[in-house]
Phi, psi and omega in degrees: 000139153336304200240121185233162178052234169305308179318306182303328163266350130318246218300335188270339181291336179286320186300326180288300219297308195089180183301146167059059162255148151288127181312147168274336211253335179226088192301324184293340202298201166242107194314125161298146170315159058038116149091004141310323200317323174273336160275351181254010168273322181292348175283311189277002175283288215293305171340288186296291171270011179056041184281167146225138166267085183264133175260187197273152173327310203268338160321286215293339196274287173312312174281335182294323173264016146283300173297350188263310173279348125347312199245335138322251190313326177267335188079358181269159189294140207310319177294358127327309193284305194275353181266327155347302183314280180322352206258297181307283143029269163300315188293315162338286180328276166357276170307355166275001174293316207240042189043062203224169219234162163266018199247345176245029187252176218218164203305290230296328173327314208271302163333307193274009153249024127298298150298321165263016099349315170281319198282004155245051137079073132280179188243129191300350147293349180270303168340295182281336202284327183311301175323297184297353179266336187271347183261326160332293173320323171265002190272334186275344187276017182249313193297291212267025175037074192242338185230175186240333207189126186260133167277010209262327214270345161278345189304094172320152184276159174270139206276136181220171200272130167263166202228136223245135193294164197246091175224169250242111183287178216297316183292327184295349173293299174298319161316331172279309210298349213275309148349278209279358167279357185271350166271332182279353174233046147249097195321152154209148206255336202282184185273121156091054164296334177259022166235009143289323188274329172281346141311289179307335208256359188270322184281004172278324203256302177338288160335280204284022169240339172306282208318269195318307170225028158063047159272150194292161187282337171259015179276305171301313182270002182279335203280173199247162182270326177289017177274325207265127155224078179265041129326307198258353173081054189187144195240122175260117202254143156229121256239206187282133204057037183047029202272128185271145187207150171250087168291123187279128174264148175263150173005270156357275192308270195344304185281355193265332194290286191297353177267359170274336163297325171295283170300301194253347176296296158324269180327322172259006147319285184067061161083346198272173183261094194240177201198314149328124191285299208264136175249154136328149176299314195262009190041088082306178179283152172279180187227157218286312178317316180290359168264302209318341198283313193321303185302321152335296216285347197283335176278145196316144183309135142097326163293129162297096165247086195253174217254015143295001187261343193265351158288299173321313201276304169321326192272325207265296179307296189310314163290334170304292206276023151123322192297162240241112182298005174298290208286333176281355171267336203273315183298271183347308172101025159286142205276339175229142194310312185304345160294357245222307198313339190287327162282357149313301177322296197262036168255316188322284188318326164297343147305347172248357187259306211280322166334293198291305185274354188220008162264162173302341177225046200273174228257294180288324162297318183299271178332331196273349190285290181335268174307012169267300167332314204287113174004292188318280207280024167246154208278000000 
């Protein structure tokens, strides 16, 4: 292996956690990636044995203006941007065992960092997620003709477990939104009660809207107050690749949006010039980590809950009860349908669960006849 000592167990410890953990030591920090686990066991290698990796010029120049066309031209948002970077980055790193450029390096290149990869045990969705960033990166070195030949383009993606999003069922869902209007409708008496209460009623409006209109957590700390029309009972978002999508709001939301608007937004401006709905204890902008802290604190004792499960539990709920995956791709802002597909999987399982427990020949209904049946066990 590559990676020794501290590194190696960095990298094996990151691969147990997986994605979107939060530091226990820094509730604030901004959740690591999936498949990082491996640029920071090589950080922690060059650390530890004190190599450096500077890299060559002409490397470091292609990527800042790779991220720079990202961030123009593609619209994506900078914490997008720079793990694209680190994704290329790492591959740099890589061609420099053999002083080789990233504008000449060739399919066996892109193979043999693929291959080290897998031998220090990433996991193959971190694997493929690298790839689709390395083929982006040369499909933009053809468009702007810096290159002749994408080495990328026989390379197969590596097959991996598809892995079915994780949310919240319907009751744990209510039961949080319920948690948090009832802290937003409990008077307090203590020193500086109305900007507690204008907290509670902003963690409130936040929930039902994560919910309500399955928005992304950087979807969320963006919007604007003229973004909002709850006349019409609808929200203008804008999603990834800077793309405007139009969200329909529910009751629920609506009135939560609007007593925070009423009641709680003021108090935390405090006179100040904000343009951003959701604010800060200091009327700032929130920052995409303070929800994630909200939906913690807000979720049932002992659940792993992040505010991307309550956009999944929206998509997941809205198809159990029938809706048409056109229109859950349409809420969602997905750009191809087969992402949106996924949620086929797990409304089938709830179908089969329902299936199980209420047809005449269903597995648990059978068992459950049997011992209503069986001699023994009647009184």
């Amino acid at each position: 292996m590559a990676c020794g000592g501290l590194a190696e167990k960095l990298c094996r410890d990151d691969n147990k956690r997986g994605a979107c953990k939060v530091d226990a030591g820094d509730p604030h920090r901004v959740p690591e990636r999936s498949g990082d686990a491996h640029n920071r066991c090589m950080r922690a290698r060059a650390e530890t044995t004190g190599e450096t990796r500077s890299q060559p010029a002409g490397n470091a120049r292609t990527v800042q203006q790779y991220i720079g066309y990202l961030r123009v031209e593609k619209g994506l948002q900078p914490a997008s941007c720079e793990a694209y970077g680190r994704d290329v980055e790492q591959f740099a790193e890589h061609l420099e065992k053999r002083s080789a450029l990233l504008l000449n390096a060739a399919e066996d290149d892109v193979r043999g960092f693929l291959a080290h990869l897998k031998a220090n045990h990433v996991d193959s969705r971190s694997i493929a997620r690298k790839l689709s960033c390395l083929r982006g990166f040369y499909r933009w070195l053809l468009l702007d003709k810096k290159i002749d030949y994408d080495p990328t383009v026989t390379i197969e993606t590596p097959a991996s477990w598809k892995v079915l999003p994780k949310s919240l069922a319907e009751s744990e869902m209510v039961e949080m939104l319920e948690r948090a209007a009832a802290a937003a409708r409990t008077p307090d008496t203590s020193a500086g009660a109305a900007q507690i209460s204008a907290i509670a009623l902003r963690d409130h409006a936040i929930l039902e809207l994560l919910y309500a209109g399955g928005l992304r957590v950087s979807e969320v700390v963006s919007l604007r107050v003229e973004d909002l029309h709850l006349d019409e009972a609808r929200a203008l978002v804008r999603g990834k690749g800077d793309k405007e999508r139009i969200v329909p709001l529910g009751r629920s939301a609506i009135e939560a949006v609007a007593e925070y608007m009423e009641r709680g937004r003021s108090g935390l401006l405090a006179g100040r010039m904000q343009t951003v709905l959701f604010l800060s204890a200091r009327g700032k902008a929130l920052t995409r980590q303070w929800v994630w802290d909200i939906v913690r604190r807000t979720a049932a004792s002992g659940r792993k809950t992040s505010p991307h499960m309550l956009r999944h539990s929206c998509a997941t709920h809205m198809v159990e009860h029938g809706a048409d995956l056109r229109t859950v791709q349409r809420l969602l802002g997905h750009a191809d349908i087969a992402t949106t597909q996924v949620y086929t999987h797990v409304a089938m399982e709830h179908l089969k669960k329902v299936h199980r427990e209420h047809h005449p020949r269903g597995k648990r209904r059978a068992e459950v006849a049997s011992v209503k049946n069986d001699p023994v066990v009647q009184p």
